[in-house]
Each structure stands twice: as C-alpha cells, then as structure tokens.
C-alpha positions as CSV (number, residue, x, y, z in Angstrom):
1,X,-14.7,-2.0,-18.2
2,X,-13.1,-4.9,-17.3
3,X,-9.2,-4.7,-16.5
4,X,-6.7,-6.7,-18.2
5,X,-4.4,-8.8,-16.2
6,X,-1.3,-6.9,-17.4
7,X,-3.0,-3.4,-16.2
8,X,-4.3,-4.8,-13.0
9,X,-0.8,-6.3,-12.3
10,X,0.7,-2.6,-13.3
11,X,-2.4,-1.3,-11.2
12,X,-1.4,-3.2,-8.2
13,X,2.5,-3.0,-8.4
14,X,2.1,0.8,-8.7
15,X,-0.2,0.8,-5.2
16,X,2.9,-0.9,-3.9
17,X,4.8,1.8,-4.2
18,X,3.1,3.9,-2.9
19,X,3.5,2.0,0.8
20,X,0.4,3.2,2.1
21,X,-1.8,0.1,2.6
22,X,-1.7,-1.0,6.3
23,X,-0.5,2.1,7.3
24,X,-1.0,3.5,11.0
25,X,-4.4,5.9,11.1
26,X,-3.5,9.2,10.3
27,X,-5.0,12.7,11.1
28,X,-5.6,14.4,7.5
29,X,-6.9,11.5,5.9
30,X,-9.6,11.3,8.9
31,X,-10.0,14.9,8.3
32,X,-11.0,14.0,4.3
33,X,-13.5,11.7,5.3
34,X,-14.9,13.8,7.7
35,X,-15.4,16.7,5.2
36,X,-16.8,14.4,2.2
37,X,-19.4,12.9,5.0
38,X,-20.2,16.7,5.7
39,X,-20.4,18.0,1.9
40,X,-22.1,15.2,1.0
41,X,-24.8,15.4,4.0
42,X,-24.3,11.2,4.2
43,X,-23.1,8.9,6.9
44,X,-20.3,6.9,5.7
45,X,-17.4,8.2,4.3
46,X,-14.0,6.0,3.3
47,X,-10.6,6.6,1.5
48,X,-10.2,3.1,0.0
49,X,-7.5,1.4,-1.5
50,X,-8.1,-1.7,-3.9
51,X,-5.6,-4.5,-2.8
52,X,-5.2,-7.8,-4.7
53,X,-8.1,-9.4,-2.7
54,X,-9.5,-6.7,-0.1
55,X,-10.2,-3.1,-0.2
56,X,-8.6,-1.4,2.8
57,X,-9.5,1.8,4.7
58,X,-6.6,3.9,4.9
59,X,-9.6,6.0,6.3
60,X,-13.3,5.9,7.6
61,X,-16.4,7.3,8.9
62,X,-19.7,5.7,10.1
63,X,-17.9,2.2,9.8
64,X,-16.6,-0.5,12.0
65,X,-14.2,-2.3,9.6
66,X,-11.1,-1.6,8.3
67,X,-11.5,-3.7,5.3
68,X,-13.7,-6.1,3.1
69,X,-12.9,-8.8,0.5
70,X,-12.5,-7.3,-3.0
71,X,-15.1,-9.1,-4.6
72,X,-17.6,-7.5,-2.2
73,X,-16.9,-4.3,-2.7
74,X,-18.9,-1.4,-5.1
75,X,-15.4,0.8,-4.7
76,X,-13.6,-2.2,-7.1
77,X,-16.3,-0.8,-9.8
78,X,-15.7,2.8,-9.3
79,X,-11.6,2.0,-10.5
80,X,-12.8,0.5,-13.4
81,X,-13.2,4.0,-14.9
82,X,-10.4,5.9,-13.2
83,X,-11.6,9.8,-15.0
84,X,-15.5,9.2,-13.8
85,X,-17.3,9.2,-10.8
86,X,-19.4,5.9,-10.1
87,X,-23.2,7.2,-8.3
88,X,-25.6,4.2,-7.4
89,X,-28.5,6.2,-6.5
90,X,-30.2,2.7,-4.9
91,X,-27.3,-0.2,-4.2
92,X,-30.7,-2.7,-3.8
93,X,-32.2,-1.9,-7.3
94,X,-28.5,-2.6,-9.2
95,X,-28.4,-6.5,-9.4
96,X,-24.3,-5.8,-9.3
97,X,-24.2,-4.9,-5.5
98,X,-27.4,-5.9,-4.0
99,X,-26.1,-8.9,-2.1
100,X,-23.0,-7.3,-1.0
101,X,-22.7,-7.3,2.6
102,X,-22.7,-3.7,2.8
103,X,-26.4,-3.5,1.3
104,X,-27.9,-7.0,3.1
105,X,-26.0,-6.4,6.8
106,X,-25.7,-4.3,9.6
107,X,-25.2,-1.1,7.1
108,X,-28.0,-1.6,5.1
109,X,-26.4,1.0,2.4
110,X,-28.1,2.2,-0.1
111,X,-26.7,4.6,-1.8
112,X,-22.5,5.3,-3.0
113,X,-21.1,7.5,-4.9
114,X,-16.7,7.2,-5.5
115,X,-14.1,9.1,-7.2
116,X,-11.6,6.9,-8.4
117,X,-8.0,8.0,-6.2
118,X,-5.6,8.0,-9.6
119,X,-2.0,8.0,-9.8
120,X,0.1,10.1,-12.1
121,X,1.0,7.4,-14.1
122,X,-3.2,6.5,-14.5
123,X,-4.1,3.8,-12.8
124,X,-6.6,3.7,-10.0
125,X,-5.7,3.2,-6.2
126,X,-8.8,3.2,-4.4
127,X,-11.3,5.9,-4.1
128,X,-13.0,8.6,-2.2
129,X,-16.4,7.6,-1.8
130,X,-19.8,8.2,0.7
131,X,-22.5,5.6,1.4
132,X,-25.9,6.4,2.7
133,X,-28.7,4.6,3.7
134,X,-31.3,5.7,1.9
135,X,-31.4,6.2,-1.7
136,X,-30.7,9.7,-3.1
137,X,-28.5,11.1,-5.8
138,X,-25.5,13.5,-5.3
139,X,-26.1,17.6,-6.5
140,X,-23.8,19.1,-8.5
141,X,-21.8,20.8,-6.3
142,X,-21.4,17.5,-4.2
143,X,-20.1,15.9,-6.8
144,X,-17.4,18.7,-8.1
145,X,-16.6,18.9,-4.1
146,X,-16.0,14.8,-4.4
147,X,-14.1,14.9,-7.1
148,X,-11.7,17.6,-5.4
149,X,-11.5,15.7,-2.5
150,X,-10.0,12.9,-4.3
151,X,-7.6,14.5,-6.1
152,X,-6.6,16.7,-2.9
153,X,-6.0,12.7,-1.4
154,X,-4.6,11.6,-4.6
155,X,-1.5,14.6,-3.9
156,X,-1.3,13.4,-0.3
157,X,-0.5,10.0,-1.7
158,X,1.8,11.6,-4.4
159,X,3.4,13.3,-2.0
160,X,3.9,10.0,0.9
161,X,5.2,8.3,-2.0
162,X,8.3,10.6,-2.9
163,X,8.7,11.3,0.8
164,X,9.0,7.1,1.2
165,X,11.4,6.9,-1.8
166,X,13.2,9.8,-0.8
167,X,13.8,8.2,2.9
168,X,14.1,4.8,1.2
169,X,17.3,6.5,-1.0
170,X,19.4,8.4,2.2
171,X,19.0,5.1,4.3
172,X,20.7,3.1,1.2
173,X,23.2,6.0,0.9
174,X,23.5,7.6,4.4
175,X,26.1,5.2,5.2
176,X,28.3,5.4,2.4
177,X,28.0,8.8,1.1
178,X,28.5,7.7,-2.8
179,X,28.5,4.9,-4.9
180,X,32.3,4.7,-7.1
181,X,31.3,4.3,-11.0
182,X,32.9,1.2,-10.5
183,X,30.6,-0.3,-7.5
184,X,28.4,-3.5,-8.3
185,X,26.1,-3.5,-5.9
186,X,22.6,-5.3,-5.1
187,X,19.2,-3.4,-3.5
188,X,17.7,-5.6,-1.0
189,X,14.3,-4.9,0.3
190,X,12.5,-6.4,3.6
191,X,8.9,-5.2,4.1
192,X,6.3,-6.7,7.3
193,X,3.0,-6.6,5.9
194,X,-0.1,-5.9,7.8
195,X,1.3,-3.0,9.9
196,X,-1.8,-1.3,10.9
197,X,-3.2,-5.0,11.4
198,X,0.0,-5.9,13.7
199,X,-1.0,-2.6,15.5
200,X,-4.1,-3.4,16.4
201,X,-3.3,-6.7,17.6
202,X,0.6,-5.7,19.3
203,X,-0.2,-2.5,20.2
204,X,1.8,0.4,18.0
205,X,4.3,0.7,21.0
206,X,5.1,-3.1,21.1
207,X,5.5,-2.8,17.5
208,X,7.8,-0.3,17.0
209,X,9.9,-1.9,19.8
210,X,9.7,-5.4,17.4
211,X,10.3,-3.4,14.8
212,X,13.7,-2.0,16.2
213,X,14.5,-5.4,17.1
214,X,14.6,-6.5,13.1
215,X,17.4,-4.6,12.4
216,X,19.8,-6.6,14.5
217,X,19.1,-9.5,13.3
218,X,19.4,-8.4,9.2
219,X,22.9,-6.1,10.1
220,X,23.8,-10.0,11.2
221,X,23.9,-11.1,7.5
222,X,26.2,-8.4,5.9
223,X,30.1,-8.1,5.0
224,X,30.7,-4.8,7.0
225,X,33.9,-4.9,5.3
226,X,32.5,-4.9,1.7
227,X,30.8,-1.7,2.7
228,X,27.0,-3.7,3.0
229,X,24.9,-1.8,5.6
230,X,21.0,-1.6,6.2
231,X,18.7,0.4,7.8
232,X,15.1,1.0,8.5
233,X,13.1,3.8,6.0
234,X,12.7,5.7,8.7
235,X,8.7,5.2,10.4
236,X,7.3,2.3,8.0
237,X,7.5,-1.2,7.3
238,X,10.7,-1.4,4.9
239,X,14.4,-2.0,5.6
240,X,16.5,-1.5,2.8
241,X,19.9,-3.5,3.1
242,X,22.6,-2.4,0.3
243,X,24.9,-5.3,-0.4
244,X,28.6,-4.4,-2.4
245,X,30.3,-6.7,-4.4
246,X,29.5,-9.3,-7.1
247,X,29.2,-12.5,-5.1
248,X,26.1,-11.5,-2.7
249,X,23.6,-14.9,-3.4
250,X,24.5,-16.2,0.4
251,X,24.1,-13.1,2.0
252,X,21.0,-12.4,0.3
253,X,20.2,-15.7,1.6
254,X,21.0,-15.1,4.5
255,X,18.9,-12.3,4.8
256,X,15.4,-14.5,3.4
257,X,15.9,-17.3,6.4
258,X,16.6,-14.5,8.8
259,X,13.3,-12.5,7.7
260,X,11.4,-16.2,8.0
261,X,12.9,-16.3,11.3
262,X,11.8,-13.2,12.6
263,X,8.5,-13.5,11.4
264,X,7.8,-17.1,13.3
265,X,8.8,-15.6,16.4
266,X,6.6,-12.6,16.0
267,X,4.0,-14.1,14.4
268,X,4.5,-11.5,11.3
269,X,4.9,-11.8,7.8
270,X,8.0,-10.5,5.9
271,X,8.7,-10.4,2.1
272,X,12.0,-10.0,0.5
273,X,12.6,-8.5,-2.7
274,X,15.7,-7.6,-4.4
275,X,17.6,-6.6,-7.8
276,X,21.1,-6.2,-8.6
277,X,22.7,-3.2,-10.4
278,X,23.0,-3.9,-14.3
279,X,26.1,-1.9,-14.7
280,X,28.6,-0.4,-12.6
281,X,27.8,2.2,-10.3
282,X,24.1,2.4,-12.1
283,X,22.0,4.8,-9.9
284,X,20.8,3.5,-6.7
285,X,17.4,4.8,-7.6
286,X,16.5,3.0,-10.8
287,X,17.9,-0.5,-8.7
288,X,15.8,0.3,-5.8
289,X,12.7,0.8,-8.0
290,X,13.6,-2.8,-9.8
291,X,13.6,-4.6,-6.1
292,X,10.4,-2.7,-5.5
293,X,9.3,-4.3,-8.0
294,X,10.2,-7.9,-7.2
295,X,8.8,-7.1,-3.5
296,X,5.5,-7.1,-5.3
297,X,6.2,-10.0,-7.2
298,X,6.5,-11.3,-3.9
299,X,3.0,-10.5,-3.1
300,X,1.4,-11.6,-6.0
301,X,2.7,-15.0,-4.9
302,X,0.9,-15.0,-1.8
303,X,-1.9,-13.8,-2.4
304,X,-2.7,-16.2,-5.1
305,X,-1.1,-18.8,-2.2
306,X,-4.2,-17.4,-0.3
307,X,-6.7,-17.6,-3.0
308,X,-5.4,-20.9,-3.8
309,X,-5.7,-22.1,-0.2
C-alpha cells in the first residue's frame, strides 16, 4: 500500500516530534539490536527510522553506516503496513529489492524481516528489522519475539517523546513560573539538525561546547523587560525561546538571521519554527505543539530544496 501525501506528511511531522533522528548513540537501543540479532540467529540487526529521504539508524549491528537514501531501502516497504511484519525470505528473488545496494554491495543481504516501529497515533516511524545473508525464513517464535522487540522500542520512543515535551514545557515556563490569562505570547523553536552527524564530524565534546555557545547569541534578540527568555531543552538539539507581547515579528526576526549566523560560522544547519498563541493566556502546550509543527514545515522545505537540487 502506497501512502498518501497527506498521511506521509502526518507520518513524517509525527517522527518530528518525537526528536529522535540524529540523536547521540545510546545504550538500550544497542542493547535491542543486539538481542533481535541473537533471537533471530542473523547478522544484522537495525532500529530504523524512515526520514523524508533517508532511513537512519538510531541503532545497528553488523553494519558500517548510519544511514541509506530512502528509496533504497526494504525498511520504507515494511511501514507501508504498520500492524504486519514484512519477511523477504530471498531479497535477490523479489524484483522490488534486488538492486538495492544492500543485496548487490559489500552486504550481499539476502534475507529481512521488519516490524514496523508504530506510534500511538498509527503511523509508522521506522522498524525493527534483521538482515542475513543467506536466504531463510523467520520461525514462529522469532517472529512473536520481533514483533515484541518493536513494540518494547516503540514505548522507548513513547516515552523520549513525553520526556522531550515535558523538558521542552519547564524550559518555556521555568523562568516565568505562569502565564497571566491575559498574556499574548508567541512559541519560538530553534532546532540544529544532524546532531549525531555533527558529532561525528566535531566530536560530542566540541559540540556541546557549540551548543552552549547558541544560547548567547539567541538571549541577544529578546525584550528581557517584556518577560521573553529562552533556553536550551535540556541535552538535545532544541532551544525554545518564549516571546511576550503582541508585537514580536522583529524579534522573531531577529532570532532567524541570528540562527543563519550561527550556523555559517559552525558550519551547521538551524531551522526556526514558531506559532503565536490564539487567545490569551492559551496553554503553552497546545502553542508549542503548533510551532512544532511549523519546525517541520521547515523541513519539508528543505528537503524538497535537496531533492530539487
């Protein structure tokens, strides 16, 4: 089954919220691949998540990557039906993967089998899935133990989602313990991309220490007297900046050239997102989760920028 684009676009703006693509490696996800490699007596073993034009590792055994274009790889199929488990018992004989460069390279795969990753709201993030290189077919028990380990990894998600939100809401509220029913106010979000990719190339130490130096230069743009204030959710890539008052267009423009800025001179990329509150004093919450939203707006853009380029 082929997605629509409205699903696909729910599909990936749901992902976003869950801020776990390009996320620093991280011991109990390792630990899930491990076991599904074990259970399943294979090789390979991934926890993938389907981007808008890769599929990323958050996870990995038996490979050397930490991601391949979308369009090469079997784990986009396996979303397609986010309740069943997708077995290719020989990747070689199936005309739909047989030139991917995971069955014609270095891997030489030949087998997959993938449990769809699903959120609570039903759409797909990625998969749990093992790869082996010779054909074969999963037992029964394999498969019920797959299909655990993904939901087991679809909790941890869960659970890294409400734990980002959660940070994400006493960072916009820490300073200012309340919101009067009178406030207008405006969510502003500023998110680097590619963090585990920056890590890799920076070194996690040099960027953390670039990361602190963002802050600066947003706290900058704000009207300390209007009661604006932002801070960093606390170990990721998002700053959330609350901004009080009606008139906040130059200071949320501000904010976009100094977010260009910084990511020239560390040769980053940063996305701004942001919503205003629709009445006064609405909670911070459901503003927050309308900037979310226009954060992956944002990344729509480029990536069809990319695709276009």
């Amino acid at each position: 089954m082929n997605p629509t684009a409205d699903s696909e676009r729910a599909r990936r703006h749901t992902l976003d919220r869950y801020h776990a693509l390009d996320t620093l490696p991280s011991t109990v996800y390792d630990d899930l691949v491990a076991l599904a490699a074990a259970v399943c007596g294979t090789p390979i073993a991934v926890v993938s998540l389907i981007d808008r034009e890769r599929q990323w590792f958050k996870a990995r055994i038996g490979l050397d990557g930490h991601e391949t274009t979308r369009d090469t790889a079997v784990c986009d199929h396996a979303i397609r039906q986010p309740e069943e488990l997708l077995e290719i018992q020989d990747l070689v004989e199936d005309t739909r993967f047989s030139s991917f460069p995971i069955v014609t390279g270095d891997v030489k795969a030949r087998f997959y089998a993938g449990m769809p990753l699903v959120a609570g709201t039903g759409e797909a993030l990625g998969t749990v899935c093992v790869v082996d290189t010779q054909p074969r077919r999963l037992n029964n028990q394999q498969k019920t133990s797959l299909r655990a380990l993904a939901r087991i990894t679809a909790t941890l998600l869960d659970a890294h989602r409400a734990q980002h939100e959660g940070l994400a809401l006493i960072a916009l509220q820490g300073q200012d313990a309340a919101l009067a029913p009178t406030d207008t106010y405006c969510v502003v979000l500023i998110e680097v991309q590619g963090m585990a990719e920056a890590g890799r190339r920076l070194g996690e130490r040099a960027l953390e220490k670039t990361l602190q130096g963002l802050e600066p230069l947003f706290d900058a743009c704000l009207r300390h007297e209007a009661g604006d204030h932002v801070s960093r959710v606390t170990d990721s890539a998002e700053f959330v900046v609350l901004l009080k008052g009606a008139d906040v267009e130059a200071r949320i423009d501000a904010l976009r050239a100094a977010a260009r800025q910084a990511a020239h001179r560390n040769a980053l990329v940063l996305l701004v997102g942001a919503a205003a509150s629709a009445t006064h004093g609405e909670a911070v919450l459901q503003v927050y989760l309308r900037a979310e939203e226009d954060l992956s707006t944002q990344k729509d853009a480029l990536a069809s920028g990319r695709e276009a380029a």
